[in-house]
Phi, psi and omega in degrees: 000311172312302181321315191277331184283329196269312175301298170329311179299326199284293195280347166297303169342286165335292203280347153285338187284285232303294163326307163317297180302312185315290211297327209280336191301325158333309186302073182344118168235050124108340159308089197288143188218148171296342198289323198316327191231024163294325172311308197309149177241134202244190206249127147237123198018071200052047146240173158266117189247149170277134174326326172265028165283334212263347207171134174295144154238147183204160186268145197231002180212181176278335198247001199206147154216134210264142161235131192225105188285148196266001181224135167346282182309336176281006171310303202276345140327273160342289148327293198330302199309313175321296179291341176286325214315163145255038157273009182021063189230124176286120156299131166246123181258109156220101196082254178254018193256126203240140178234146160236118166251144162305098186273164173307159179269162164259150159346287214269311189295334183283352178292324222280319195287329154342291179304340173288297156011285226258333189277304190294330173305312191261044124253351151292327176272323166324284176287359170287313163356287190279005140287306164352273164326293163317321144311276205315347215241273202322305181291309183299305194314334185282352203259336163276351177258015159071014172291309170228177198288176186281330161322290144003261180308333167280334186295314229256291180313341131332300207269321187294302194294323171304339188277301188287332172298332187280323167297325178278345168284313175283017172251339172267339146320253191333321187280328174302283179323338184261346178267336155311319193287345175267309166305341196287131191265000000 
């Protein structure tokens, strides 16, 4: 029982570091990646489709990335999504080739994503924080209905809190790591 509760947390954790990273790729660092417009979703004949179902993307520089609709008529579909995005990115059209360029970040902007950064991280330590607990809740409960010993439950919470240090270690990694990749000019 002890056992299944120490996997779980280790794998909820895992999947908060995971979630974490999923979320920082969203974050522009003046670098072009296919993830900036993974998110979008375009209108194909009244549904919302992700964008790479609807049109190829490729990076085609450090700096630009080419979109290419697998149908005409969705260029102009396309583009619209672009522009609602909160990428704040002009589409350049030409014929059925949608170009977006990346412009460089500035000084200032790269401080303010620092700061997104810095947020999404202690809200990645926040929920392992609250697994944490929620372990910690489970191993007492088994401990009023006398499945295991008081030894037991300190052993495990132990074991648990080494689990929650490792985890807070690969989010202050991760946060690291994402903020070198944004100061880097």
């Amino acid at each position: 029982m002890l056992n299944d509760i120490k996997k779980d947390t280790q794998t909820r954790m895992a999947k908060s570091v995971e979630a974490l990273r999923h979320a920082l790729v969203k974050v522009r660092t003046g670098r072009a990646s296919t993830a900036l417009v993974d998110h979008l979703k375009v209108n194909y004949y009244g549904s919302d489709m992700p964008l790479t179902q609807v049109a190829s993307v490729t990076v085609t520089d450090a700096r630009s990335l080419t979109i290419t609709p697998w149908e005409k008529q969705m260029v102009g579909a396309v583009e619209k999504a672009i522009l609602g995005s909160d990428l704040g990115l002009t589409p350049n059209t030409a014929g059925t080739t949608i170009r977006l360029n990346i412009p460089a970040l500035t000084e200032e902007r790269r401080r303010d994503l620092t700061k997104v950064v810095h947020g999404e991280g202690e809200d990645a330590k926040v929920a392992i924080r609250n697994i944490r607990r929620d372990a910690n809740q489970q191993v007492k409960e088994l401990l009023k209905e006398k499945l295991v010993s008081e030894d037991d439950v300190r052993r495990s919470e132990d074991e648990i809190q080494k689990i929650t240090d490792k985890a807070i270690k690969d989010v202050d990694d991760v946060v690291k790591a994402k903020e070198q990749e944004l100061m880097a000019v």
